[in-house]
C-alpha positions as a Markdown table, in Angstrom:
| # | Residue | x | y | z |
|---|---|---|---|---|
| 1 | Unk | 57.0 | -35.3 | -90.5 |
| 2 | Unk | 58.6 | -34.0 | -87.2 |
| 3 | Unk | 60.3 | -31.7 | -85.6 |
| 4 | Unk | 63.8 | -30.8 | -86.3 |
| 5 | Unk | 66.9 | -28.3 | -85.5 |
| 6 | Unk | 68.3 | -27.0 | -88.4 |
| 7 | Unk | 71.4 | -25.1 | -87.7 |
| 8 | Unk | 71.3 | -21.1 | -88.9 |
| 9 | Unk | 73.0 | -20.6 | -92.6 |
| 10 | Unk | 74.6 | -17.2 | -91.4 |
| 11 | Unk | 74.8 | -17.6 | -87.3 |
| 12 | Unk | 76.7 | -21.7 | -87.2 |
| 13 | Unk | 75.9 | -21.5 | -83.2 |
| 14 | Unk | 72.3 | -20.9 | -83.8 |
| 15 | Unk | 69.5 | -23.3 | -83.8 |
| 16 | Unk | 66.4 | -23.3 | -84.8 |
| 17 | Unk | 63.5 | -25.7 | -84.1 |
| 18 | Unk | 61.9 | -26.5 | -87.0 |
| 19 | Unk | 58.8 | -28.7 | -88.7 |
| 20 | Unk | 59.9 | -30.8 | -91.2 |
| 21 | Unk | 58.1 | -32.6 | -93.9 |
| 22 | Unk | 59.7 | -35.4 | -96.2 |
| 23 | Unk | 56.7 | -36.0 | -99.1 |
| 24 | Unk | 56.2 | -39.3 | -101.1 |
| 25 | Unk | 57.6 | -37.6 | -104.1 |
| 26 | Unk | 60.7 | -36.4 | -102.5 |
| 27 | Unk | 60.1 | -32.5 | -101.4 |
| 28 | Unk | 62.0 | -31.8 | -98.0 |
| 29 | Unk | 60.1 | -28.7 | -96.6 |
| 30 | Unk | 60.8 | -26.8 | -93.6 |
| 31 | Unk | 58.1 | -24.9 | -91.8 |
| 32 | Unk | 58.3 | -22.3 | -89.3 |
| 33 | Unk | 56.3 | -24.2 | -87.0 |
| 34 | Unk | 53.4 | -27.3 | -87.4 |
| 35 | Unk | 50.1 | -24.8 | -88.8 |
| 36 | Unk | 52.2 | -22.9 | -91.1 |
| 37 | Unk | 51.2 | -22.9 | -94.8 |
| 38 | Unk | 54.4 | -22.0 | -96.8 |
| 39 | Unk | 57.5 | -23.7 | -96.0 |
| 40 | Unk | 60.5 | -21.7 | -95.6 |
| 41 | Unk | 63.0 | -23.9 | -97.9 |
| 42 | Unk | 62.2 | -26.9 | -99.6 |
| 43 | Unk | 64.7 | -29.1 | -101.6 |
| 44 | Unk | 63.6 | -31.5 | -104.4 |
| 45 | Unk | 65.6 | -34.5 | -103.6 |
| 46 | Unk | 64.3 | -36.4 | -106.6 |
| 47 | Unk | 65.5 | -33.9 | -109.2 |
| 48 | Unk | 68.6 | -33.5 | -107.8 |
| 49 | Unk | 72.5 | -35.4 | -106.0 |
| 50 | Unk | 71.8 | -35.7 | -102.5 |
| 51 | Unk | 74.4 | -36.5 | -100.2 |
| 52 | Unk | 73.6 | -37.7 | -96.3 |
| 53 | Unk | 76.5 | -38.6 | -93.8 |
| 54 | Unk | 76.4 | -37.9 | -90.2 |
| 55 | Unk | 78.9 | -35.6 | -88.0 |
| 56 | Unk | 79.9 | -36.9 | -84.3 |
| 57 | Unk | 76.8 | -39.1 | -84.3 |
| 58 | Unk | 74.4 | -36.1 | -83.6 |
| 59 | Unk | 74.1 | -33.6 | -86.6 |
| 60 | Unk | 72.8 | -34.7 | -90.1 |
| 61 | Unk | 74.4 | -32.9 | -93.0 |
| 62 | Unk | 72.2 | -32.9 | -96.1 |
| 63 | Unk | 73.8 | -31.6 | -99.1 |
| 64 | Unk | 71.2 | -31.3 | -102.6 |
| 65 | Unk | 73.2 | -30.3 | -105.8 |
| 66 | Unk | 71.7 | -30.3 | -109.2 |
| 67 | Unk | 72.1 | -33.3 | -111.2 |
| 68 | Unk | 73.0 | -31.0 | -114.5 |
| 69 | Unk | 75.1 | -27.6 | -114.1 |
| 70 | Unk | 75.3 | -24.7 | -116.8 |
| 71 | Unk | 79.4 | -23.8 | -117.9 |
| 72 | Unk | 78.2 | -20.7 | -116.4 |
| 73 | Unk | 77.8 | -20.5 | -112.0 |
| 74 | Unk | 75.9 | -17.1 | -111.2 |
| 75 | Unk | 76.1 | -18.6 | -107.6 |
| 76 | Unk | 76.3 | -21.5 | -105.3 |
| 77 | Unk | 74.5 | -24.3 | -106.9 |
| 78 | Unk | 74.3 | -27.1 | -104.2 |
| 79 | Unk | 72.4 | -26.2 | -101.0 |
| 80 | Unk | 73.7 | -27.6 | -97.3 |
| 81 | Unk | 71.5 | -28.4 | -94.1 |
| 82 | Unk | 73.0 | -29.5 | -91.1 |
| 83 | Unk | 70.5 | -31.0 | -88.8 |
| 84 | Unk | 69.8 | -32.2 | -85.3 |
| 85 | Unk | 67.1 | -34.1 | -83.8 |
| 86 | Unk | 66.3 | -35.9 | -80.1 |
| 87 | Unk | 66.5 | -39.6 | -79.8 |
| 88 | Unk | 66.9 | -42.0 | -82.3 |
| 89 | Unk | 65.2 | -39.2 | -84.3 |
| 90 | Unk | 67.9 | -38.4 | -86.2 |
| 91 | Unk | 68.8 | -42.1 | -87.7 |
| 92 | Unk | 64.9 | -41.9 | -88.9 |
| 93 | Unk | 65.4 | -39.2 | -91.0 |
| 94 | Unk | 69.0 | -40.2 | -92.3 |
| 95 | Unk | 67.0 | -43.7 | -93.4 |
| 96 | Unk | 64.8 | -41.9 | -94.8 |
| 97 | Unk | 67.0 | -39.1 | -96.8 |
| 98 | Unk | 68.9 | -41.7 | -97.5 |
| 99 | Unk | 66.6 | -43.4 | -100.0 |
| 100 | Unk | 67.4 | -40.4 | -102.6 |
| 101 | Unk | 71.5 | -40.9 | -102.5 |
């Protein structure tokens, strides 16, 4: 668990500060904020190709595709996070995502 920025899908140049939680059983959720309930997004690294590398040594890209695809694409099928943290923060979480490559 921790906090996070997680760069805006529409708005690149926004940031948003986020609470993230990585679960035993591989669920990445993102809360608004620490007491909130529902998460936002979550992405079932488990289940799915996940793909980790770090940009200019401070923003963690996280890619999650599914492992099988249908012939047919009724939209993007892999999901992207780009992710920014304070500190040695940031190689914490890329161990940790990491584990599900």
């Amino acid at each position: 668990c921790g906090w996070l920025h997680r760069q805006g899908s529409l708005l690149k140049f926004n940031w948003h500060k986020q609470w993230f939680v990585l679960t035993k059983y591989g669920h990445l959720h993102y809360f608004a904020n620490k007491q909130s309930a529902v998460p936002e997004d979550s992405f079932d690294l488990k289940s799915n190709t996940v793909s980790v590398h770090m940009e200019r040594g401070e923003v963690l890209e996280v890619t999650v595709t599914p492992k099988t695809s249908s012939w047919i694409s009724l939209g993007p099928s892999a999901k992207k996070i780009c992710l920014s943290a304070e500190g040695d923060d940031l190689l914490v979480w890329m161990s940790a995502l990491s584990k599900y490559c």
